[in-house]
N, C-alpha and C positions, 0 to 999 in steps of 0.2 A: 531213291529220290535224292536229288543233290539240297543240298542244303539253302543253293539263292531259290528250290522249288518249294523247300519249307518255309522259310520268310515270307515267299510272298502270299500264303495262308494265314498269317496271323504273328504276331509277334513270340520268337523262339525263347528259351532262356535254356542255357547251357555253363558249364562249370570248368573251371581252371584245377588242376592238381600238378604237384612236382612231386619226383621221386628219391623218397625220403633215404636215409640217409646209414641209418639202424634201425633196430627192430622198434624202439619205441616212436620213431618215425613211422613204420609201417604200420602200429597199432593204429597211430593217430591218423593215418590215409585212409584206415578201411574203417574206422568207426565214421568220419566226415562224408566218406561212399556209403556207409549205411544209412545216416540220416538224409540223405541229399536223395539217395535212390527212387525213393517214393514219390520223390517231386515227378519224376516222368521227363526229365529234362530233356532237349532234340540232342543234346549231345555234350560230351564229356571230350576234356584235353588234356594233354600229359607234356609238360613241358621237355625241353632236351640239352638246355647247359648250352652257354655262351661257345663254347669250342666243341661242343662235342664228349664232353666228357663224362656226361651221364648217358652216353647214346646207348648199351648197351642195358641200362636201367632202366631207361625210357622205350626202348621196345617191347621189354620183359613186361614194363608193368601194363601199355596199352591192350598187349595181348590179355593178360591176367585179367585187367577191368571187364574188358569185350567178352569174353568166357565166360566168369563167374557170373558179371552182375546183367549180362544183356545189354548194356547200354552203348549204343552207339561210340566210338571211340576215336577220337583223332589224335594223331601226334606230333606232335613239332621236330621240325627240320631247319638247322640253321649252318650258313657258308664258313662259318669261322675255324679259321685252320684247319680245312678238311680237305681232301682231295677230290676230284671227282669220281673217282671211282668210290669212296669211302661212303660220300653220296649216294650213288645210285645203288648198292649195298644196302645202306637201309631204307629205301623207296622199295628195294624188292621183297626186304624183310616184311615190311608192312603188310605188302601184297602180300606175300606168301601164309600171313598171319588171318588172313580176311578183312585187314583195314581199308579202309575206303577212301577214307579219308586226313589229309595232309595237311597240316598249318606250314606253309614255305613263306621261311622270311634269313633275309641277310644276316641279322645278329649284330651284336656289338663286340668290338674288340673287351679284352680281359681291362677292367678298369673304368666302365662305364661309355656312352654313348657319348662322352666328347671326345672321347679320344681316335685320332686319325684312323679312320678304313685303311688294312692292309689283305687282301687277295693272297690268298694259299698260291704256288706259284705253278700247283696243280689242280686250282680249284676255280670255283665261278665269282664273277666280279659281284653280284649284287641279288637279287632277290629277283627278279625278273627274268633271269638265267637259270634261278634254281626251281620256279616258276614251270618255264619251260623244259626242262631235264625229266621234270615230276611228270609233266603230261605224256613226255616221249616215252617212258618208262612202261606210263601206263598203259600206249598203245603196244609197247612192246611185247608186254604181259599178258593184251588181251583184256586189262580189267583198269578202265577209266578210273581216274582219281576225281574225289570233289577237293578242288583246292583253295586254301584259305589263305591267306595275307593279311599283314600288318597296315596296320592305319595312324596318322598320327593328328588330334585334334588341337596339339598345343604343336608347331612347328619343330624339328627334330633337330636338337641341338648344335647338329654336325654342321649345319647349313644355314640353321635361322630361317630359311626360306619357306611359307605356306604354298606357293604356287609351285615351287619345286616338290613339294611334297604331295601336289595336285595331281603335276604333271607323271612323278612316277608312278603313282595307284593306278594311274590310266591307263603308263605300260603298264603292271602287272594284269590288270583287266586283258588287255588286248594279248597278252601272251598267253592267257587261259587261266584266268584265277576267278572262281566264283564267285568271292565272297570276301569282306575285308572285315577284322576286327582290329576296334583302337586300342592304342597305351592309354594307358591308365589317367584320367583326368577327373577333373573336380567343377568344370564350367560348363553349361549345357550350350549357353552360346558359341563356347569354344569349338561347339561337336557341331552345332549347326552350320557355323562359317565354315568348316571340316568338309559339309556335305555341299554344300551353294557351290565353293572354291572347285571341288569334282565336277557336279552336274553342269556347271558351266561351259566345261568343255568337253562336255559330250559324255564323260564317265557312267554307268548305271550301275555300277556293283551296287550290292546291299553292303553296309557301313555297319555293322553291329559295335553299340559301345560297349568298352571293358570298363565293369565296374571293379572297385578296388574298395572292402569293407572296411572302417579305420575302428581298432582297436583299442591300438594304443599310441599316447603323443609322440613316441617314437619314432613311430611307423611313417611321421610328415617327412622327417627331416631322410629317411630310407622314400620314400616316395617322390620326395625331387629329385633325391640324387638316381633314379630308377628312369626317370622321366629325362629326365634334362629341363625339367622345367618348376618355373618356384609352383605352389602351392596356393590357391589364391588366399590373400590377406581373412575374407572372410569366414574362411572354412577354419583357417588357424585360428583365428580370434575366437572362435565358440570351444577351440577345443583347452585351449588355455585358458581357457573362466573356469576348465573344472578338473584343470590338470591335477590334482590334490586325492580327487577323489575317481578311484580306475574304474569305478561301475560307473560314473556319470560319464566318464569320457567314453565309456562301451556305448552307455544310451545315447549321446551325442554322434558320436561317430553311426552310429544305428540312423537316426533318424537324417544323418546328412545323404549316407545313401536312400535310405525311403525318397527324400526330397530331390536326388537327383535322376534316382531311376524311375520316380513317376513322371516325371516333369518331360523326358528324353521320351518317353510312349507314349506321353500326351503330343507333343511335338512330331508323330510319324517315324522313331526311331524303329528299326525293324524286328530288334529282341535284345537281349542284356547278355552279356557274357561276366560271370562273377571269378572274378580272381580269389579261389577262395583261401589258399594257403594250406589248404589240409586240415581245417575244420570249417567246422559246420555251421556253428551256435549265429553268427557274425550273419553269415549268407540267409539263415532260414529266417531269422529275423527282418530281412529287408523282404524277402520275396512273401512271404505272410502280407506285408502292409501291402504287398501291390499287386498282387496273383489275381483279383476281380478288377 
């Protein structure tokens, strides 16, 4: 079952991991898979490095996840300095592996999302191209991809522009992308103007937001610069009343996600995607407050 056929059943919740780095990176991956397991989540993601450079870590471990733990498995594919054929290599790895399922998105150059888009000079211009390479593949293969894409509810640095960023979700929709999940934000308004700014011109993808759990006050000033975008004044302000003390900024940052991921499924959001970092405590804490 593709994934916009699970959304429209009910609201999904599914889970973000990256591929760690040493061994006490991979303790800390499968103990945050242990706890998270139970939840039943629609689906689990493995990120894949700005350029490609974890691409061989990130196949190994979606494979690894999908085996061990049963959980449905997707893995990210990004244009940046790859070629096309380096591409379609790992679109077939995936197949070959029994993944199903594909996160196809552009990526940002080495040094953050302001900085100018450069195209491999054997690769695809944009996410709408890698889009459609993923579908081809899959007809190729015999075995359909369900494909996902990137969303953005705060406008994407590069351009400043919401309606440009309307108008691309639409191509990706219309080149065959199922399903869109956002960057990381902190305004639910921002997610709904997100959705009105698509459906206005005809778009229907499901929009799932990416939540982002705040641990530490750190984490603000790493979360603009991830975004390309500030922070809203409010969210910082509660977290520097208790910058002093790290268990209140854990329960503050706790209840700003409770507050935003109930408020986004009270509003018709279609399921939560949690950026979990490769622990647990942060994610299972919010989905508790909201699970009924």
């Amino acid at each position: 079952m593709k994934i916009s056929q699970i959304l429209a059943q009910g609201p999904t919740f599914s889970f973000e991991f990256f591929p760690p780095k040493d061994a006490a990176g991979e303790d800390l991956l499968w103990g945050a898979l242990q706890d998270l397991a139970p939840l039943a989540p629609d689906f689990v993601s493995v990120t894949y490095g700005a350029n490609g450079s974890q691409r061989e870590r990130t196949i190994g471990l979606t494979h690894r996840i999908a085996t061990q733990t049963g959980l449905r498995t997707m893995g990210h594919l990004t244009c940046v300095d790859q070629r096309q054929a380096d591409l379609i290599e790992v679109v077939d790895n995936y197949g070959a592996n029994g993944l199903d399922l594909i996160f196809a998105i552009r990526g940002d150059m080495p040094g953050g999302p302001t900085i100018p888009w450069q195209a491999h000079p054997e690769g695809l211009a944009n996410a709408t191209e890698l889009v459609e390479l993923v579908r081809s593949r899959g007809q190729a293969l015999g075995r359909p991809f369900c494909v996902g894409v990137a969303a953005f509810p705060d406008p994407h640095p590069a351009q400043s522009d919401p309606d440009l960023d309307a108008r691309i979700l639409m191509e990706k929709w219309q080149a065959g992308a199922d399903f869109a999940i956002t960057q990381l934000f902190f305004s639910v308004q921002a997610y709904l103007d997100l959705v009105d700014r698509v459906r206005s011109i005809g778009c229907e993808i499901p929009i799932i937001p990416g939540i982002m759990p705040i641990t530490l006050i750190s984490q603000v000033e790493t979360f603009a610069r991830l975004s390309g975008a500030p922070i809203p004044s409010a969210v910082t302000a509660r977290l520097e009343a208790v910058a002093d003390d790290p268990a209140a900024v854990v329960a503050v940052g706790t209840q700003i996600g409770v507050e935003l991921s109930a408020q986004l499924l009270a509003a018709g959001a279609p399921g939560l995607h949690f950026f979990t970092q490769n622990r647990s405590k942060a994610t299972l804490a919010i989905w508790s407050q909201i699970k009924d």
